[in-house]
N, C-alpha and C positions, 0 to 999 in steps of 0.2 A: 492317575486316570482323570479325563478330562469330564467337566461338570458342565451340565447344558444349562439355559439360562432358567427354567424350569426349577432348578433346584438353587438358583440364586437369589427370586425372587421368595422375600418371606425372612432371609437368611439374615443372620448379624455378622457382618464384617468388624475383627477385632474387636469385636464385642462389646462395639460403638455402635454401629453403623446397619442400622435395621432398612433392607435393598425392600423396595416396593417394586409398581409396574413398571412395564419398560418401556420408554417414551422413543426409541430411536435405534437403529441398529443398524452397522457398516461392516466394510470390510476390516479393520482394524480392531473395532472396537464395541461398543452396546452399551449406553446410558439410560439407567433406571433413575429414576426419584428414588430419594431417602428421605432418612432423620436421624440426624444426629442428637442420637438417644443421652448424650452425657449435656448438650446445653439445649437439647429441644427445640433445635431448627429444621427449615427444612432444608435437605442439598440435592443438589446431583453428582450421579456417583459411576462415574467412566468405568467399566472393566475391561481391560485388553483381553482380546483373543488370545485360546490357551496357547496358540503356536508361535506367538512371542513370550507369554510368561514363563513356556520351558527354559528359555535361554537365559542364562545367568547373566552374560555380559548386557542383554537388555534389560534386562532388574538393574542391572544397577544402572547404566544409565540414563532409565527410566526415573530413578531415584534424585539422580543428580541433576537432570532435565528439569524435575518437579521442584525443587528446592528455588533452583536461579528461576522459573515463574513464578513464585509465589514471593520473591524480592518484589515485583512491580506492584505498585500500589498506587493505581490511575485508575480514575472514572469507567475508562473503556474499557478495562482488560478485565476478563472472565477470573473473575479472583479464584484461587488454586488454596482451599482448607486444611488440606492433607494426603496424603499417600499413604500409601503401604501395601502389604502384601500377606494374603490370607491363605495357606497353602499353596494351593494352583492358581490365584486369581492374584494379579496387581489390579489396581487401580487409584483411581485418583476422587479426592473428594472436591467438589467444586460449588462455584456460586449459581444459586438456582437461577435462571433467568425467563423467563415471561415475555412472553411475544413469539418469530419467526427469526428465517437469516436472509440474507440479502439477496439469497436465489430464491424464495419463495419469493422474495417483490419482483425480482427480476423475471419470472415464469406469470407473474399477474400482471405487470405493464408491460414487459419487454422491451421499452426503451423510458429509460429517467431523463425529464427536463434536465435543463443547462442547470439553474438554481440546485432541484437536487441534489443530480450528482455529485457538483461541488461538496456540499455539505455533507452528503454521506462521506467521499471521502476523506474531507476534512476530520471529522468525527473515526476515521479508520486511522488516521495519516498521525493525528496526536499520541495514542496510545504508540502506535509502534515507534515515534519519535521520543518516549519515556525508554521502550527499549533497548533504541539505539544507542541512548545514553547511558543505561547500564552494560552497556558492552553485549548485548544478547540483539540475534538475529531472528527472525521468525519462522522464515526458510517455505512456508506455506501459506501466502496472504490469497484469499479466494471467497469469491461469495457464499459460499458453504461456511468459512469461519468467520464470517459476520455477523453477529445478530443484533435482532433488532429488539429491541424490549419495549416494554409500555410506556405511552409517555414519548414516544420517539427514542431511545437511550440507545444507543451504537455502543458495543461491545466487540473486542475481536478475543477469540479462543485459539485454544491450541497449542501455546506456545513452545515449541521446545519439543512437539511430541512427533516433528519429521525426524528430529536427528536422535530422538532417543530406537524408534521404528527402523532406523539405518544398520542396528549393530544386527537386526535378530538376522543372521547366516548372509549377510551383505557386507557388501566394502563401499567407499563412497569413489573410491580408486576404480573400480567394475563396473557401476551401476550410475541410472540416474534416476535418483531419488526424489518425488514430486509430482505434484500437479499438474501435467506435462502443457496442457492453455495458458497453464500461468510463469512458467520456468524461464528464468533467465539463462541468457546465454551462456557465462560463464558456469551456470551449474551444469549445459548440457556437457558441455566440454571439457571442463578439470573438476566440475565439483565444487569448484571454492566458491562461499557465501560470506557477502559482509553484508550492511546497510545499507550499498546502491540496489543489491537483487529484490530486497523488499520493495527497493523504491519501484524497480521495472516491473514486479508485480501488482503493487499499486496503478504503474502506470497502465497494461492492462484492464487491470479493471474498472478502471474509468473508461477506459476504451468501450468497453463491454456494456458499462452501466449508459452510455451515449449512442449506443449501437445495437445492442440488443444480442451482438456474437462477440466471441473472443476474435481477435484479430487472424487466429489460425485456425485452420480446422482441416482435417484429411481424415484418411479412410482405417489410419491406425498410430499408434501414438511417436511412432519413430518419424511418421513423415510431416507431425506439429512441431516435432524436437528438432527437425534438420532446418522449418524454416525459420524457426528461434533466431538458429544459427546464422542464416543466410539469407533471409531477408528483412529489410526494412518493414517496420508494421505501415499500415497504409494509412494515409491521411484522414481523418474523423470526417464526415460530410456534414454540411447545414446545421455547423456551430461557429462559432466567432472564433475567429484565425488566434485569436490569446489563448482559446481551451483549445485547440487543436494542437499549436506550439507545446502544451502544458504537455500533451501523451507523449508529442515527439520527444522531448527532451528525456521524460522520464523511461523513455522506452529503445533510448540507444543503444546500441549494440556494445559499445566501449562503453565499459564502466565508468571511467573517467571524465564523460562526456554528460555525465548524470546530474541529479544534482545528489552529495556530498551523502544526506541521509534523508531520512523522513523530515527533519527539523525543517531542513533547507527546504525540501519538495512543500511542507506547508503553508512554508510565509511565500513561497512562489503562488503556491494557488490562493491563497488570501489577498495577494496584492493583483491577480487577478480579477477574480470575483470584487476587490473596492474599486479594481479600472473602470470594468463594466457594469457599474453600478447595482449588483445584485445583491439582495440580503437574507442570509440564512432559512435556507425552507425548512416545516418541520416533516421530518421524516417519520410516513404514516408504517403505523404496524400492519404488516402482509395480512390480507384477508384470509388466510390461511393457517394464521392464529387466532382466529374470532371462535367464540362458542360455539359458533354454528358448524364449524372444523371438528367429523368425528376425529381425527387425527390430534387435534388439539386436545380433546372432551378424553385422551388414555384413562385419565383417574388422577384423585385428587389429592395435591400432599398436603402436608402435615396441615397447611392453617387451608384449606380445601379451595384454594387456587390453581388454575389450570393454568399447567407449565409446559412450554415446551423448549429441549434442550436438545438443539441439532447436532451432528457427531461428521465426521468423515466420511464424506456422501460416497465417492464408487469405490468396486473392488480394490484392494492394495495385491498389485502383483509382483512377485521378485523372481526375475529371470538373470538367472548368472551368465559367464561369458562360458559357452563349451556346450555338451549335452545335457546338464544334471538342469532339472528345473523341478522349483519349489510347486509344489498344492498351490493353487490358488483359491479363493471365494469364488464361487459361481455367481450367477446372476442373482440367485436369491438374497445375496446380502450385500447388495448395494443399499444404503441409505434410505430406509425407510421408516416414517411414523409407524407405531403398530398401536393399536388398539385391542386392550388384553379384554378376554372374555370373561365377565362377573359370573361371577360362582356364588352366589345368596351373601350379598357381603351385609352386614347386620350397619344399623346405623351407628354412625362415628366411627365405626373402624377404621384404623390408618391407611389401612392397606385392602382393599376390596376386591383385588385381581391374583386371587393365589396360583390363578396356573397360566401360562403365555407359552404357546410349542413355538420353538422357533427350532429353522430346520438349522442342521449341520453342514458344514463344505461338503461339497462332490468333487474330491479331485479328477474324476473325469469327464466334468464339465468344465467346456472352455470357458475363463472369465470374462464377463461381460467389461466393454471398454468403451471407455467416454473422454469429452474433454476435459472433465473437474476431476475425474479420477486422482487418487493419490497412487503415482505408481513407481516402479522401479524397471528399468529398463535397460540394457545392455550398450556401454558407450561405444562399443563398435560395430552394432548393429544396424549401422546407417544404412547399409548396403545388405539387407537380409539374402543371404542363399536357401533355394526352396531347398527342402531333403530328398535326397535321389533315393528313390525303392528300389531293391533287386527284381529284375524278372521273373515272374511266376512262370513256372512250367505248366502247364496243364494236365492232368491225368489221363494216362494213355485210356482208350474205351476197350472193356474187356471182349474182346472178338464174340459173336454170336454162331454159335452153329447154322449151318447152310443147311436150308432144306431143298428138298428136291421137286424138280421144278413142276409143276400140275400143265397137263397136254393141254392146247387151247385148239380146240373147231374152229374150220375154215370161217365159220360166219362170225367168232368172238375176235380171229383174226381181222378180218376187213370192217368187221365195227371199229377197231383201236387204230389202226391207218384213219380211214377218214376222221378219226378225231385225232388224233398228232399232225392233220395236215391242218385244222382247223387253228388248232393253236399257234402252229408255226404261219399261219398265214395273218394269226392276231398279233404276235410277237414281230413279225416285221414290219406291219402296220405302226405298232406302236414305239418299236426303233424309228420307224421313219417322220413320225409326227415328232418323237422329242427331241433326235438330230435337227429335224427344222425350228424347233422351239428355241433349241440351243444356239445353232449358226444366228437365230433374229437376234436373242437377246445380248450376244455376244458382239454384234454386231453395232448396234443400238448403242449398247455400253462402249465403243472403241471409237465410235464417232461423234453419240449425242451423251449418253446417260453419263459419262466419266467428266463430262465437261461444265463448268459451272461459270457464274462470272461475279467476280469481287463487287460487292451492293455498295451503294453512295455512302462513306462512311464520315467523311468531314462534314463538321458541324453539328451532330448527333451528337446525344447524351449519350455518356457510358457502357448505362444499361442498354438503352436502343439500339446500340453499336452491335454490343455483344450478340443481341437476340439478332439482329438482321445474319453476321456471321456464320452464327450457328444455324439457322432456317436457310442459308447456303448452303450446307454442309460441309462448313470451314470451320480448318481451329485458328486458333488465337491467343498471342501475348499484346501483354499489356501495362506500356513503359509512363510514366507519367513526368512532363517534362513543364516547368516553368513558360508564362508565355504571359506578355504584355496586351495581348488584344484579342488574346480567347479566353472565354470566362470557363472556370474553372468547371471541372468535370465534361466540357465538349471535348471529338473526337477533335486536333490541328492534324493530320498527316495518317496515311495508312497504305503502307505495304503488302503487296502490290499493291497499285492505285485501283477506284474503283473502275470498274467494267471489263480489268482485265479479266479476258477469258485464263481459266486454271482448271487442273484436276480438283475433284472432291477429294477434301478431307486435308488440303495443302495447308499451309501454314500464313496466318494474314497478321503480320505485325502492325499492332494497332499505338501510336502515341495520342494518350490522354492529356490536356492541359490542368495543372496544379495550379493557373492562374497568379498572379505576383508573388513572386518571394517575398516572404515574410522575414520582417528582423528578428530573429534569435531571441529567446530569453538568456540571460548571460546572467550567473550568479556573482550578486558584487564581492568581494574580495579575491575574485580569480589572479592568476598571471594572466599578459596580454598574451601569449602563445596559446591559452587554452580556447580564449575570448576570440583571437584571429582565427585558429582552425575551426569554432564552431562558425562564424561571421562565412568565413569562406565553403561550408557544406550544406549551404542554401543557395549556393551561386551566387553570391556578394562581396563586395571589397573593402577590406579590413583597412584602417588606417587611424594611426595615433597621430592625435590633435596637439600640441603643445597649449595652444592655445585655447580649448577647451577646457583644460584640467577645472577641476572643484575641489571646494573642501570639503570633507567630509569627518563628523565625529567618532564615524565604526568604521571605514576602510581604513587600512593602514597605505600612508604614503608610497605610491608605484604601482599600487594594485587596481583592479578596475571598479569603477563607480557604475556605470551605466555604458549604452549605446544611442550614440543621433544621427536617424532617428529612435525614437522609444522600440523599445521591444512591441510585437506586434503589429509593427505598421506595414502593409504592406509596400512593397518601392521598387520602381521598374530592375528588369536583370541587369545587373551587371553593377548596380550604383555603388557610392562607395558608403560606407556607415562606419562613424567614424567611433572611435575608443576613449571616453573619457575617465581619465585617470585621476586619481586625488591623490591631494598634495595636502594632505595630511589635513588634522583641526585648524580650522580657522581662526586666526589669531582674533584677540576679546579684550575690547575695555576692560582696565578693571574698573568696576563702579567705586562712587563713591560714599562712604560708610562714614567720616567722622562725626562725631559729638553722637553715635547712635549705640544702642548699648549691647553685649556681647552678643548674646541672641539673636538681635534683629542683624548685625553686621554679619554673623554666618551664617544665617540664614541666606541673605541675600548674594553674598558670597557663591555661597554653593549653589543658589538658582540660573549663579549666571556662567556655572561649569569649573568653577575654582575651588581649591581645596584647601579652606582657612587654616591656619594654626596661629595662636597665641604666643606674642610673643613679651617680651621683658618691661613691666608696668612703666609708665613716663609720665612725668611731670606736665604741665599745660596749662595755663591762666586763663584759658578761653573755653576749656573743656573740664566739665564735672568728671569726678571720680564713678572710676566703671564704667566714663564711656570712651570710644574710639578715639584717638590723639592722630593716628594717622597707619596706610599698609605700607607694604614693602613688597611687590614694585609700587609705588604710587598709585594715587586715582586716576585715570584716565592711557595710563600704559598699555598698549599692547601686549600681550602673552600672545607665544606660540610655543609649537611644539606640544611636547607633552607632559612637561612637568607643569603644573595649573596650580603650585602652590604660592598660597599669599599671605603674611605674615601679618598678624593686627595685634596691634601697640593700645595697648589700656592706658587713662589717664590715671593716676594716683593721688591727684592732686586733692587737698581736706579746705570747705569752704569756710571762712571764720563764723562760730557762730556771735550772734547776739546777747553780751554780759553784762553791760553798762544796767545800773541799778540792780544788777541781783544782789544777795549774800556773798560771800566769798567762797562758802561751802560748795554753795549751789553756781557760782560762774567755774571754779577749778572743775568740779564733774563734769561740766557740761566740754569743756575744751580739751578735758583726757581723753571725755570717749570719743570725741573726733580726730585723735591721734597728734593732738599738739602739746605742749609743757608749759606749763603754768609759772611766771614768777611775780609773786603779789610784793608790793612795797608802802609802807608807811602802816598801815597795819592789817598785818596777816592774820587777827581773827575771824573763826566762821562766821561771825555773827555779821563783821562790819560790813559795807555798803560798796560795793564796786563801783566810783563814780569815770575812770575813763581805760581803756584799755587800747595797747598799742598796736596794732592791725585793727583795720575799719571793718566793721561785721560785714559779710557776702565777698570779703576777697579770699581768692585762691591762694593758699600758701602751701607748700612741700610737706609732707606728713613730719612731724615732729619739731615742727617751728614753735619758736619757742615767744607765749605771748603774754608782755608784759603788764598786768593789772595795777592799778591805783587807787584803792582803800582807805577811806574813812571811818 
């Protein structure tokens, strides 16, 4: 039997986990505050909807979802405490977090500066780029799963919780599973998700965060998913052609075409943002997490901070291929803050909101649908067929008995004549006024009212364009074509031209100017086949330079370094930009190191990209012991390629000390411990007087040289 949230708040989850008020409530899912009663913190605490926890194949992996996010251990990522499953109730234990998510900023400003933007994404684009590299995809990047915490702190949640939501009575084969504004292409169409679909989601949302809409929007989710499909996202307006480039790239329709993952997508936008000189904004907490937010003020956890923890904003629908379709949420539990009603809560209590009604699904309300929605949709429903209904018959009318007819006097008779002539003489009257009504207006409409004429449409902005058309009563596409001498977003050309006379409602193909193509961002280490196909999908000519090539320390030899011009420059159609390729590390002096001691020589070694090792101690008259004697290759040699090792030669050599007038005792000690041998002559006692010895103190002699003293 299924449990309303009524009876979860209050409740102890595995007999840890003491559920308070409920801060947020969705189609999927419903987050309460807690406390983690066994270490006395405070969390938040996800319960799925009971019509996923029935299904066993979702437990589990739900289970298994929860595990690989709780691997990530980044700054931004919604840290994942625990799981488990309490009877009828899964959920997940999570990091409380404080503040808003990135659709409440986006519903308070509705469009983010250039600076921003960047930085929020950046701040999105790091955590999922820790993912990428644990081999986990996100599958749902959306401003719903952003948040923002105190302090500016970008956080993304969710991880893992589309594709664990995919098993409950779905196939990923049937359906398309996702936020249908943010779904990359490839999910509309096979399903498959790697790293670049986060990236096209990202890219999106940049889109959104610069614009204020998602790039698509229609009248129901199948016709956002076909233009996924099929069309190009439209160019970003009145931002710099570098962030404009950044969406296009990331929002290619060929995966391949992307860049690679998050990693790649953020050193491209980092080396943006240091182009054009901007420096990281800090990103303000939504005014919709202040105190002054009843929505925020739900109630207070454990250390009596107002928290709030956004969940899966619209309905989640699963509509299979065929007749059978799933219950859906109704409009009531799309994603809302709720503010529980205090019931006498005594001071310090944990929990001061013991009762919150929240309503249950109405399977026979239609679900409410959006573009953030998390939804599931049918892959071959491009082409919806309405449903045909059978004919109702009508019910025959049960016959009335006849009665008999009542006699009417001459005078009732010739009252009802002169009134049936009355009528029929208003009845032809009014045939004949609205056949003359008819013949004008018909008239009117075949000569004047059907005919309209095409409005001045070159050299008008976009929008002006469009409104003059439509105040024609003309439709309209609208192709956007590169052009050297009309600045971007004027009308250059429109079909039919203006003044021609047309019917209303005809169709006025209108070309927009995109103003100079711009050079490609081209991710260094590509092949030149991927660098030339993008180079030529801006209308530009691709061409490999021999004689441009560079070195480079990180492309490997044949692969692409850069484009000249740079990426983002604008340059008239048709020009060529050429491919510079690297020829590998640039061959490097080796510096010179001798008489300097091991340390200092590999030290300096490795600053200069070389990879010292030690080699077989050597003798040298000119160089103290322990230091450099000389490398191999030499000082001032050329290295190339990629072996950068350099071999250094220690000197060995022992400097004679100073024994003339010691003892014998005391000169022997003193030339054993600097690794020489001792031979005293005339007399070898300790006591006598060293008066000359055969090596002059301060020369360099071979370890174990053997030196002759003279004794009195």
């Amino acid at each position: 039997m299924e449990r309303s949230a009524t009876n979860v708040i209050g409740g102890l989850l595995e007999q840890r986990y003491r559920v308070g008020a409920l801060v947020a409530r969705g189609g999927m899912s419903s987050v309460y505050r807690g406390v983690d009663t066994r270490l006395e913190r405070a969390v938040a605490i996800k319960v799925m909807d009971p019509r996923f926890s029935a299904d066993p194949q979702f437990v589990a992996r739900f289970e298994r979802e929860a595990r690989a996010a709780a691997k990530l251990h980044h700054p931004g990522v919604v840290q994942v405490h625990d799981q488990g499953v309490d009877e009828d109730r899964v959920f997940l234990v999570m990091e409380l977090v404080e503040g808003g998510t990135l659709r409440d900023l986006l519903n308070e400003r509705r469009v983010l500066d250039v600076p921003l933007a960047l930085t929020v994404l950046e701040k999105v684009l790091s955590p999922l780029a820790a993912a990428h590299r644990a081999d986990l995809v996100h599958r749902d990047v959306k401003p719903e799963n952003v948040l923002i915490g105190r302090g500016g702190a970008v956080k993304v949640a969710d991880f893992g919780l589309v594709r664990a939501v995919s098993t409950a009575g779905v196939t990923s084969d049937s359906v398309i599973l996702g936020t249908v504004a943010y779904l990359s292409p490839e999910q509309v169409t096979t399903g498959n998700t790697d790293a670049r679909s986060d990236v096209y989601s990202a890219g999106v949302l940049l889109y959104e965060m610069l614009t204020g809409t998602p790039p698509y929007v229609g009248d129901n989710a199948i016709s956002v998913a076909y233009r996924h499909v099929n069309d190009e996202v439209p160019p970003v307006p009145d931002v710099p052609a570098e962030v404009a480039e950044l969406v296009r790239r990331a929002t290619r329709k060929e995966p391949f075409l992307r860049p690679a993952n998050a990693e790649s997508f953020l050193a491209e936008v980092e080396a943006v943002r240091a182009r054009l000189g901007m420096v990281s904004a800090d990103v303000p907490v939504p005014a919709a997490a202040s105190p002054a937010d009843p929505a925020a003020e739900a109630g207070p956890s454990a250390d009596g901070r107002t928290v709030l923890h956004p969940i899966t904003p619209q309905p989640t629908a699963f509509v299979e291929p065929g007749t059978r379709q799933i219950p859906a949420p109704g409009p009531a539990e799309q994603t809302v803050r709720v503010q529980p009603v205090r019931v006498g809560a005594a001071v310090g209590t944990a929990f001061a909101d013991p009762t919150v009604p929240v309503h249950r699904p109405n399977p026979l309300v239609t679900p409410a649908t959006g573009p953030q929605g998390t939804r599931a949709i049918p892959r071959g429903a491009f082409q919806p067929v309405p449903p045909v209904e059978a004919p109702r018959t009508a019910p025959r009318p049960r016959p009335r008995p006849r009665r008999a007819p009542k006699k009417k006097t001459p005078e009732q008779l010739q009252a009802e004549m002169q009134a049936r002539g009355k009528r029929q003489l208003i009845t032809v009257i009014s045939v004949v006024a609205v056949a003359t009504l008819l013949v004008g207006v018909t008239t009117w409409w075949f000569t004047i009212g059907r005919v309209t004429n095409v409005p001045e449409l070159v050299g008008q902005r976009e929008d002006t364009a469009i409104a003059l058309i439509t105040g024609a009563s003309l439709k309209h596409t609208v192709r956007r074509e590169n052009s050297d001498t009309v600045p971007a977003g004027e009308v250059i050309s429109a079909d039919p031209p203006a003044g021609t006379e047309t019917t209303r409602g005809e169709l006025v193909r209108v070309v927009v100017s995109a103003g100079k193509p711009v050079v490609p961002q081209v991710q260094s280490g590509v092949e030149v086949a991927a660098a030339e196909q993008e180079i030529r999908s801006v209308g530009l000519q691709p061409k490999v330079d021999p004689t441009k090539e560079s070195f480079s320390d990180r492309v490997p030899k044949g692969k692409v370094v850069t484009l000249d011009p740079a990426p983002g420059t604008p340059v008239p159609i048709g020009s060529t930009v050429s491919i510079v390729l690297s020829k590998g590390p640039q061959p490097k002096p080796v510096p010179s190191v001798t008489g300097k001691s091991k340390d200092e020589a590999f030290g300096e070694l490795s600053a200069a990209g070389f990879d010292p090792v030690e080699g077989p101690a050597e003798f040298s008259e000119s160089v103290d012991a322990g230091k450099v004697v000389r490398t191999d290759p030499g000082a001032g040699s050329n290295v190339s390629g990629t072996d950068r090792r350099v071999t250094v030669f220690l000197s060995n050599a022992v400097t004679v000390p100073q024994v003339e007038g010691k003892r014998v005792k005391e000169a022997k000690e003193a030339l054993e411990k600097a690794g020489l041998k001792v031979d005293v002559q005339f007399n070898g006692r300790d006591r006598a007087k060293v008066v000359n010895q055969s090596v002059r103190a301060g020369q360099r002699v071979p370890k174990d040289t053997q030196i002759t003293l003279i004794a009195l």
